[in-house]
C-alpha positions, 0 to 999 in steps of 0.5 A: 501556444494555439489552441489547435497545439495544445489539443495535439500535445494533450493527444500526445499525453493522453498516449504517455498517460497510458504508458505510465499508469500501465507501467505504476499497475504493472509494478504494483501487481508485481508487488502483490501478485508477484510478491516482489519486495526489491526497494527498486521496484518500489520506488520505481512504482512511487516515483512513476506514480508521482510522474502519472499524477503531474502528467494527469494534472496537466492533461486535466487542466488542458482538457477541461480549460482549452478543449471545451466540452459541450456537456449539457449538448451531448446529454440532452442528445442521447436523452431525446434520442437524437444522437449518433454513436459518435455522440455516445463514444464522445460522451463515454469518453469524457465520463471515463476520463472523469472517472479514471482522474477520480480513481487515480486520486483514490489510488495516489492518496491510499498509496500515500498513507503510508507517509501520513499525509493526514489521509489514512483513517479515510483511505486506509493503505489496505484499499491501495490494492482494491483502487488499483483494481478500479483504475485498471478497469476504468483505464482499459475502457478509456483508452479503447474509446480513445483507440477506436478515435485514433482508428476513425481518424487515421481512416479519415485521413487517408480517405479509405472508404467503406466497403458495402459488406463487413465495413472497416469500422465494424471489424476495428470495433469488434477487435477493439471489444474483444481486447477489452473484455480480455483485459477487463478479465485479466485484471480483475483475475490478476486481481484476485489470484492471491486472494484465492488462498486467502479465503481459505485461510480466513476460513481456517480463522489466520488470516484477519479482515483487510488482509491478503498473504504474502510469501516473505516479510517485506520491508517497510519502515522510518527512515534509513536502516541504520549502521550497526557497531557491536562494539558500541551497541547497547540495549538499555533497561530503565524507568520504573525498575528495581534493576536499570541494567545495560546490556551489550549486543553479547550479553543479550544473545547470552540470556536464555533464548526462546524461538517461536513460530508466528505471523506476522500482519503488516497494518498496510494490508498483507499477512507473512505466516510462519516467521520462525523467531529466535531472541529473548522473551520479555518476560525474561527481560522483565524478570531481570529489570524487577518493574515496580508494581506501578510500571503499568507499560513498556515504552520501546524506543528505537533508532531513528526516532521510532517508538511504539507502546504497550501495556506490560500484560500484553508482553509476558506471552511464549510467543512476544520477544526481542528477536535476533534471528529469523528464519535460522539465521541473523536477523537481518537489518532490514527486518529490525536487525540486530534487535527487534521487538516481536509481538504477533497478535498486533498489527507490525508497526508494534513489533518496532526495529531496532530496539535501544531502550526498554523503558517501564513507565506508569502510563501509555506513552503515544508512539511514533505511528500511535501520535499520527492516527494509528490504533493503540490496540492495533488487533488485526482480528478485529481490524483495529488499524486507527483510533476513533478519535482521529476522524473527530480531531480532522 
């Protein structure tokens, strides 16, 4: 393809650029302004994510390999005082563009924390949002730059000329400046409209560092949700005990219940308060299975090969129990149903869905999140999302 074809399609992709990345920030501020949590949105906002980040790479590639730019040229122009403002809005233009590929990066790689691609002790999930924010801005500058050239040259093309008074290019210009100061103002309060509640939370004390309140618990988790038979289900209580026991799906609902009310802190970055539980204290499962004075943690390990870990004196609280119900009803399977684990004063990758085997065992056992860089503590208060030793071993 010549030269003079491939500077139009980067034109053209530059434009489709701009639809996408509007259409991935538009779903992710729905995500966390709009407190949208349908599984459609969220794959639309990921799979939109990976279009923007391959239709980037190329308008990349073609920009700085085909379209060269004469960047020692323009610097030294606008340091000797010698260029013109359309040396500037070239120049304005490139560094934007530089910065709008860095700032998609960070936005890609804290978007994939959540799949561990090794990223997460760097570029923690909880700064998704903030990144967001930084490629609003930096896309908002770009593309007005990019307007005011599409403008230049459509007048170019058709030969209008300049009046002597308030010429065309001034009134384009001051249109083109009021569009991005609104929308530099929309974003950023956009940005901070949730986050308005959340200081007055954090003073009270609720809310932890790193995190903004939602209005209901939203769905993540490893892999699929599993299919559930109470014909066939059991909960298994073994290891180091005095009474292994396996209980069915009835017979746990008609052990002695417990509801609490507690909040719930995604690691990820958002905070769900007032989680009305209903299920069975560990304490009552422990009173049942007897442990022997050497079982020193509890190993939960739960469908889809999922697990987590936690020493047996962080699990005897009034408030730390394996749901069955929230909110007044059924606990639904999205949400761990028929049987999760509830610990409110860690971070929510503790709380494991889908609870199968209690096990009480004299050592910590790494879990499934714990294995890939997460903190073993996990305490929201004190920001404790990954163990120190995950940047020495990277």
């Amino acid at each position: 393809m010549s030269v003079p074809r491939l500077v139009r399609l980067n034109r053209r992709l530059s434009w489709l650029l701009v639809v996408v990345s509007v259409l991935v920030l538009s779903l992710g501020y729905g995500q966390t302004v709009l407190d949208l949590d349908s599984g459609l949105v969220w794959w639309g906002h990921s799979v939109l994510g990976a279009v923007f980040g391959v239709l980037s790479l190329v308008h990349f590639v073609i920009s700085v390999f085909v379209i060269r730019y004469d960047w020692g040229r323009s610097v030294r122009g606008v340091l000797g005082g010698e260029a013109g403002g359309l040396v500037w809005l070239r120049l304005g233009q490139r560094v934007s563009g530089w910065t709008l590929v860095t700032s998609a990066l960070l936005v890609l790689l804290s978007g994939l924390d959540w799949f561990k691609l090794g990223t997460g002790w760097i570029l923690p999930f909880s700064s998704h949002v903030r990144f967001d924010l930084f490629l609003s801005l930096t896309l908002i500058f770009h593309v007005t730059i990019g307007s005011y050239f599409a403008l230049l040259r459509r007048r170019l093309r058709a030969g209008v000329r300049e009046p002597s008074g308030f010429s065309a290019a001034r009134r384009e210009a001051i249109i083109l400046m009021a569009g991005m100061a609104v929308s530099f103002l929309a974003v950023t309060y956009l940005d901070r409209l949730p986050r308005l509640s959340d200081a007055a939370e954090r003073l009270r004390g609720l809310l932890p560092p790193g995190q903004y309140e939602v209005g209901r618990l939203r769905v993540l988790h490893v892999g699929a949700v599993p299919a559930f038979d109470e014909s066939s289900w059991t909960l298994m209580v073994d290891g180091m005990v005095e009474n292994p026991v396996t209980l069915s799906y009835g017979e746990v609902r008609g052990l002695p219940g417990a509801s609490s009310v507690s909040d719930f802190h995604c690691v990820t970055g958002w905070t769900k308060f007032g989680n009305r539980w209903e299920g069975v204290l560990l304490r009552t499962i422990m009173e049942l299975a007897r442990p022997l004075p050497s079982a020193r943690h509890i190993l939960f390990l739960c469908e889809r090969d999922y697990s987590t870990s936690l020493p047996v004196e962080e699990l005897v609280g009034d408030d730390v129990m394996l749901a069955y119900g929230l909110d007044g009803g059924d606990l639904p399977a999205k949400h761990g149903g028929p049987l999760r684990l509830v610990v409110p004063q860690k971070y929510g990758y503790k709380s494991a869905k889908w609870v199968r085997v209690v096990r009480f065992v004299d050592e910590n056992v790494p879990g499934y999140w714990e294995a890939r860089g997460y903190s073993e503590t996990a305490d929201p208060f004190t920001n404790d999302r990954y163990h120190s030793s995950r940047a020495t071993r990277n």
